[in-house]
Each structure stands twice: as structure tokens, then as C-alpha cells.
TORKOL-4160 file (C-alpha; in steps of 0.2 Angstrom, whole numbers, padded with zeros to 4 digits, m for minus):
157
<pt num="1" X="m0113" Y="m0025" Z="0105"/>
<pt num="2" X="m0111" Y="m0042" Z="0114"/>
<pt num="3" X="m0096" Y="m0056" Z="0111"/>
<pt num="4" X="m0095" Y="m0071" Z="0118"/>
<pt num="5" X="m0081" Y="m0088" Z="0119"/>
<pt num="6" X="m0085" Y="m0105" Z="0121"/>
<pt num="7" X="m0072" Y="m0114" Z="0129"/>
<pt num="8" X="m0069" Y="m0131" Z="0118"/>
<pt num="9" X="m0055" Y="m0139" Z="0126"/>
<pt num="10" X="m0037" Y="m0133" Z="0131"/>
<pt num="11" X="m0034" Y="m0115" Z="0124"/>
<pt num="12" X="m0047" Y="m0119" Z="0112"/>
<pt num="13" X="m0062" Y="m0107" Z="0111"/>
<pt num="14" X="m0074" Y="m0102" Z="0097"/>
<pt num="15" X="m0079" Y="m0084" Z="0099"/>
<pt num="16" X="m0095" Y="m0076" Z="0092"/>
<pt num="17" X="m0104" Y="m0058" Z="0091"/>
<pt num="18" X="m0120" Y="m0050" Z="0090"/>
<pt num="19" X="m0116" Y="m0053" Z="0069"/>
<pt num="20" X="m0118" Y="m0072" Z="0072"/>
<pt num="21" X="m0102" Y="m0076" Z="0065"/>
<pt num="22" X="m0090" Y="m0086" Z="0072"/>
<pt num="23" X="m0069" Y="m0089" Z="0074"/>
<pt num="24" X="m0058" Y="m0100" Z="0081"/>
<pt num="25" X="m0047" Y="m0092" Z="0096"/>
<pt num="26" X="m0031" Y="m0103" Z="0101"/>
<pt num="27" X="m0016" Y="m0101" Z="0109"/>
<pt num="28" X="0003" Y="m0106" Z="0106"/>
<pt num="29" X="0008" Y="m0124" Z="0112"/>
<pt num="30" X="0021" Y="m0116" Z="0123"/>
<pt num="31" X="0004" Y="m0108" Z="0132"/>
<pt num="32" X="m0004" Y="m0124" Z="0133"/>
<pt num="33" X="m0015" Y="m0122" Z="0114"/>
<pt num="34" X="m0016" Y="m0132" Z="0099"/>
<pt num="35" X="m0010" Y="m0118" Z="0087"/>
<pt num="36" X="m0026" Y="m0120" Z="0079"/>
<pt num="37" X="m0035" Y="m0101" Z="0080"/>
<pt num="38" X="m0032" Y="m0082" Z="0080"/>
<pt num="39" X="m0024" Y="m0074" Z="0097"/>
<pt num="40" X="m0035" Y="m0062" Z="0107"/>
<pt num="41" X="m0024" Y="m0050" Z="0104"/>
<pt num="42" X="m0021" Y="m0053" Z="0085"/>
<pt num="43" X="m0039" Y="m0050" Z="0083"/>
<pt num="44" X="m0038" Y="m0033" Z="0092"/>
<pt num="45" X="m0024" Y="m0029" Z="0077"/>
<pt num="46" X="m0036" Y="m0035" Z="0063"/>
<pt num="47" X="m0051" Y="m0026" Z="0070"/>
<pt num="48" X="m0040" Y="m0009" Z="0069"/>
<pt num="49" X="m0037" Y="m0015" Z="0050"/>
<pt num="50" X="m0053" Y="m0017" Z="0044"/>
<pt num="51" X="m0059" Y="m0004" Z="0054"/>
<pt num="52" X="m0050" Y="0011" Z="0045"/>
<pt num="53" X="m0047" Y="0000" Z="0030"/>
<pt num="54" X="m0067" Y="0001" Z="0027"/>
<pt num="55" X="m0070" Y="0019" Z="0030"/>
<pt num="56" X="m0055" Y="0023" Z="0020"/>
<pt num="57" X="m0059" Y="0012" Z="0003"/>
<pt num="58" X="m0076" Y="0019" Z="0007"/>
<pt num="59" X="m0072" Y="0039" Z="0006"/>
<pt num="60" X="m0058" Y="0035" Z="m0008"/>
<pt num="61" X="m0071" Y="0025" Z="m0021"/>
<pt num="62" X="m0084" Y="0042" Z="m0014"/>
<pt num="63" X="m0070" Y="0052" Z="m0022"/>
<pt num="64" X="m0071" Y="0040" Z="m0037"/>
<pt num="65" X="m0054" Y="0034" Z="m0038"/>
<pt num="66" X="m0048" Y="0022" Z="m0048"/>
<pt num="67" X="m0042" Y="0007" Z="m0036"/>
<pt num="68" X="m0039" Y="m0009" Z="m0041"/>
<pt num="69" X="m0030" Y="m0017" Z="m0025"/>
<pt num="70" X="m0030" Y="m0010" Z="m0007"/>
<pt num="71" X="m0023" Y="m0018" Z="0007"/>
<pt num="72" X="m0020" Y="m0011" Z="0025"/>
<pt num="73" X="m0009" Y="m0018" Z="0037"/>
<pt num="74" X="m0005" Y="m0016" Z="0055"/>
<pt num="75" X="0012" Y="m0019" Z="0064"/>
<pt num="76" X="0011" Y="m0017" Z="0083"/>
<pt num="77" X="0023" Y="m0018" Z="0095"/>
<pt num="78" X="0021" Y="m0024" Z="0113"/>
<pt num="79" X="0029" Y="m0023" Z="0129"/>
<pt num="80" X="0039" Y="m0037" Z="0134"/>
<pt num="81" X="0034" Y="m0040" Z="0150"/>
<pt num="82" X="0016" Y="m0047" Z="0156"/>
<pt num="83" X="0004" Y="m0042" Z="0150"/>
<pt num="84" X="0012" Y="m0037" Z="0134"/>
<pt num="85" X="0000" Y="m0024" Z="0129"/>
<pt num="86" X="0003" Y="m0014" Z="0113"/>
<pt num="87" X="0017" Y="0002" Z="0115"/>
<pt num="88" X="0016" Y="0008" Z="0098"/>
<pt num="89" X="0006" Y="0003" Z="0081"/>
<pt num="90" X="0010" Y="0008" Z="0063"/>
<pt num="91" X="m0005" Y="0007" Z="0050"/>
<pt num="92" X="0001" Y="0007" Z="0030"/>
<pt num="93" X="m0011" Y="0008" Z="0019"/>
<pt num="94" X="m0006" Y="0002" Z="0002"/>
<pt num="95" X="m0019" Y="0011" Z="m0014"/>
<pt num="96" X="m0015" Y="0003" Z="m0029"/>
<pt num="97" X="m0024" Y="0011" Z="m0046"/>
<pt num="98" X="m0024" Y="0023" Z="m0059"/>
<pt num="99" X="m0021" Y="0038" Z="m0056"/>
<pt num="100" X="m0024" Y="0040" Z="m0038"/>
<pt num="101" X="m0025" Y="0056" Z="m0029"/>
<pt num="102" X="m0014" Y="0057" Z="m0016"/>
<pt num="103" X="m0026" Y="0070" Z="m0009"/>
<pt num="104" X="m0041" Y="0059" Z="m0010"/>
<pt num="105" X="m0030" Y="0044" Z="0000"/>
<pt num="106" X="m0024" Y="0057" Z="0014"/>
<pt num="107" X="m0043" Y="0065" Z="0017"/>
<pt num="108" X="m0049" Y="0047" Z="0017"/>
<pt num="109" X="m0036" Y="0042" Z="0030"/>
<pt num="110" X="m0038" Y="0058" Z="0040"/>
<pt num="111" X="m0059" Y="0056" Z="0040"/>
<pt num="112" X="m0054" Y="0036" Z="0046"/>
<pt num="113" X="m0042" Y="0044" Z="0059"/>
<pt num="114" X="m0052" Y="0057" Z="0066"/>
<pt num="115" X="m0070" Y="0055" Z="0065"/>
<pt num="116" X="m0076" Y="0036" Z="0059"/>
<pt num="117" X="m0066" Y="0024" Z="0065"/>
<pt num="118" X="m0069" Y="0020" Z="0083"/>
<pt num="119" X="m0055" Y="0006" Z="0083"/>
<pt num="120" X="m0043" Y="0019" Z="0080"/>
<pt num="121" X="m0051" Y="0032" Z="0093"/>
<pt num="122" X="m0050" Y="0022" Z="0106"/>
<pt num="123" X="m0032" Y="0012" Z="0103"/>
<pt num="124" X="m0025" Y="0030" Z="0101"/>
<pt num="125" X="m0030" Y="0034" Z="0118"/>
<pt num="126" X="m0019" Y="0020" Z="0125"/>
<pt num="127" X="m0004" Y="0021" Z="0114"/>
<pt num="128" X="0005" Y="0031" Z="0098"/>
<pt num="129" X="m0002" Y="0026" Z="0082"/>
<pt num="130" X="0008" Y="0030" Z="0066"/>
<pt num="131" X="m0002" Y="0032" Z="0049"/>
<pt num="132" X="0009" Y="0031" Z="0031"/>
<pt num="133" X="0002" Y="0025" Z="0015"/>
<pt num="134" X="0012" Y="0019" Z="m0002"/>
<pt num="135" X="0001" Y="0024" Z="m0018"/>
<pt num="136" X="0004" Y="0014" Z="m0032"/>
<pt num="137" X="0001" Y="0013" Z="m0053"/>
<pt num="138" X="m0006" Y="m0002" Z="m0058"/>
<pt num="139" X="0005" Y="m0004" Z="m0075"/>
<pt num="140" X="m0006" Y="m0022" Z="m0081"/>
<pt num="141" X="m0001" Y="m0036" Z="m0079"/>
<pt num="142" X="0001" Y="m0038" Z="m0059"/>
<pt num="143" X="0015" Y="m0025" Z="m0062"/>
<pt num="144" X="0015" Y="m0009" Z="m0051"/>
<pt num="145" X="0025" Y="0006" Z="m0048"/>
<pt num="146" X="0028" Y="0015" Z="m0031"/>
<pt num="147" X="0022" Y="0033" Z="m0036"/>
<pt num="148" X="0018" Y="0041" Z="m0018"/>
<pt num="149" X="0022" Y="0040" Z="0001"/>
<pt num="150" X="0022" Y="0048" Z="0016"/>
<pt num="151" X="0016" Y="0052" Z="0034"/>
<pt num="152" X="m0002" Y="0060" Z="0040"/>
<pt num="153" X="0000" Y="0067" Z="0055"/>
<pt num="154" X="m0016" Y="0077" Z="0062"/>
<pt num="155" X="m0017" Y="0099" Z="0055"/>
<pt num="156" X="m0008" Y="0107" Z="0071"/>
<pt num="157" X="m0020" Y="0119" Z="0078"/>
């Protein structure tokens, strides 16, 4: 894989990959930016994201579940000194369907935590990630029901 920024002007750069596409990267005005793109670091949070967010959706519609929204979000904290690298991170991944199986959603997250996602294997060497998920009934109607949450944590043994 190769990545690369072109600087544009200020804090302004575009960054691209070996996929072609493109972003804008930016920084605060209090850095010196324009406000007007992701932060470098931001994107290292949304590449953990979508990374276990597409293997899990993947095993979880495998296990032909029901789903009709599924989101997964990241917060991570960071040191408060330079350089402000991540101390901790907390993945939620919200299922939202008919019916779901909370086993299905906890095998999909464990096969994303352990064996498919390399965003997640390498980030979990440099600091604690914490996986929960919220499994919702879609009731119609934009209207859902929490009906399952919890913690998985790695089989001791």
C-alpha cells in the first residue's frame, strides 16, 4: 500500500492512496489551518471504524441476520501532552434489526477483533481498546428499542 499528501497551501493538503481516491487533510486555525479537512489523526480513528465495521456487517449479514442500521463508533482518548498519541480507545458497535442474535454480533466482533481487522491488531499493540455493542429492535417507523448490551472481552486461556 502506498499514500501520499500534496501540500496546497498552509495546513492544506490533499491525501491519496493506492485506491486513487482522495481527502482533504487540514488543520485547526489555532495550528495555522483553514478548518477545511480531516486531521491525520482523526483519520487513523475512522480507518479503525470502518475497518472492524466491514468485517463485522460482513460476518453478521454471513450469519443472515436481520439488520437494518449499523453504525460503529470510536472514541479515543489522547495524552495531553506532545504528541498527543491515543492512551485508550472504546469501539460501540450499534446492530439495529429484527431479531438479532446477540451471539452472531459477539462472534462477528471477536472474528474482527482477533483475526480480520489489522487496524484493530496493530492499534491494540500501542494501547487498550475496549469493545461494547447496543443491539437494538427496529419497531417501524424510525422507532427502536434497546434489547442487548454488553462487553467482549477475549476467551481467557
Amino acid at each position: 500500500m502506498d499514500a501520499k499528501v500534496i501540500w496546497n497551501q498552509n495546513m492544506s493538503f490533499t491525501g491519496s492512496a493506492t485506491s486513487g481516491f482522495k481527502l482533504p487533510l487540514d488543520a485547526d486555525p489555532g495550528a495555522g489551518g483553514a478548518d477545511s479537512g480531516f486531521r491525520p489523526l482523526e483519520l487513523l480513528a475512522v480507518g479503525l471504524a470502518g475497518c472492524t465495521a466491514m468485517d463485522v456487517i460482513s460476518v453478521i449479514r454471513k450469519k443472515r441476520q436481520d439488520v437494518t442500521a449499523f453504525e460503529v463508533l470510536v472514541a479515543a482518548q489522547q495524552q495531553s501532552n506532545h504528541p498527543h498519541v491515543f492512551t485508550t480507545a472504546q469501539i460501540l458497535y450499534r446492530v439495529t434489526g429484527h431479531s438479532v442474535d446477540e451471539a452472531a454480533v459477539l462472534r462477528a466482533i471477536e472474528l474482527s477483533a482477533l483475526q480480520y481487522c489489522p487496524a484493530q491488531a496493530m492499534l491494540t499493540k500501542a494501547f487498550p481498546i475496549e469493545l461494547v455493542y447496543e443491539i437494538y429492535e427496529d419497531q417501524g417507523d424510525g422507532k427502536t428499542q434497546l434489547v442487548k448490551q454488553g462487553h467482549w472481552k477475549p476467551a481467557m486461556g
